[in-house]
N, C-alpha and C positions, 0 to 999 in steps of 0.2 A: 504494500500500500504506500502511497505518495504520503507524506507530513513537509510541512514549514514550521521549522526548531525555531525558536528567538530565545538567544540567551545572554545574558551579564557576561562580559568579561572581566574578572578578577582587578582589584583597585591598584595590583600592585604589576598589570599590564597595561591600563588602561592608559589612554592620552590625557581622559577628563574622566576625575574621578564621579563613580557611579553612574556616566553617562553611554559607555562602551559597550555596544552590544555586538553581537553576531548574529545574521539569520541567515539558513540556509536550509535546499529545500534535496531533500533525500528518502530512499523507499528503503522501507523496513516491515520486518512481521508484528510491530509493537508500537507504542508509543517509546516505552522506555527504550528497544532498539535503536529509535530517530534519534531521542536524545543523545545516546551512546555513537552513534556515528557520526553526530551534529557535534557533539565534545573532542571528537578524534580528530575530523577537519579543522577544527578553530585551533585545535593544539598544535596543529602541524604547519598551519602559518602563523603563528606568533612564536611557535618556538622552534623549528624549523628542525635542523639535527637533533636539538638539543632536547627536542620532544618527552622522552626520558625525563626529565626534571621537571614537570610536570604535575598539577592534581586535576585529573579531572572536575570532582567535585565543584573544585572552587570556580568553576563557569556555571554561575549559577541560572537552571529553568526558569525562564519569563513564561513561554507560550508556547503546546506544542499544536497544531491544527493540521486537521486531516485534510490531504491536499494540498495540492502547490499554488503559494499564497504571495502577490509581490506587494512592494512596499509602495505607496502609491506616495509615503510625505514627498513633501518637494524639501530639496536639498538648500542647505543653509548654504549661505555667500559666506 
């Protein structure tokens, strides 16, 4: 099944604190699977090699919705 993840990126990633999210849109057998594949991609470009050093955990779930979901805000200047 299709899901759109939005999740917190950790305060001690982020550019502006408690503002940093990630969404992206990936198929799983579960919600919690989306999550868990939604936390492996966000680890894997913020920490790139270094992925290993890592918690997943600490990307914390905002929203997970069934379906492939875009962001429609209009982007800040």
């Amino acid at each position: 099944m299709k899901y759109t993840v939005l999740l917190l990126r950790p305060d001690y990633i982020a550019d502006t604190f408690g503002q940093d999210t990630y969404m992206d849109h990936v198929e799983a057998t579960t919600p919690a699977g989306a999550v868990d594949e939604t936390r492996t991609r966000a680890i894997a470009l913020d920490y790139g090699e270094d992925k290993d050093e890592a918690i997943p955990e600490a990307y914390f779930v905002l929203a997970v919705f069934a379906g492939h979901h875009d962001d429609v805000a209009p982007e800040e200047s």
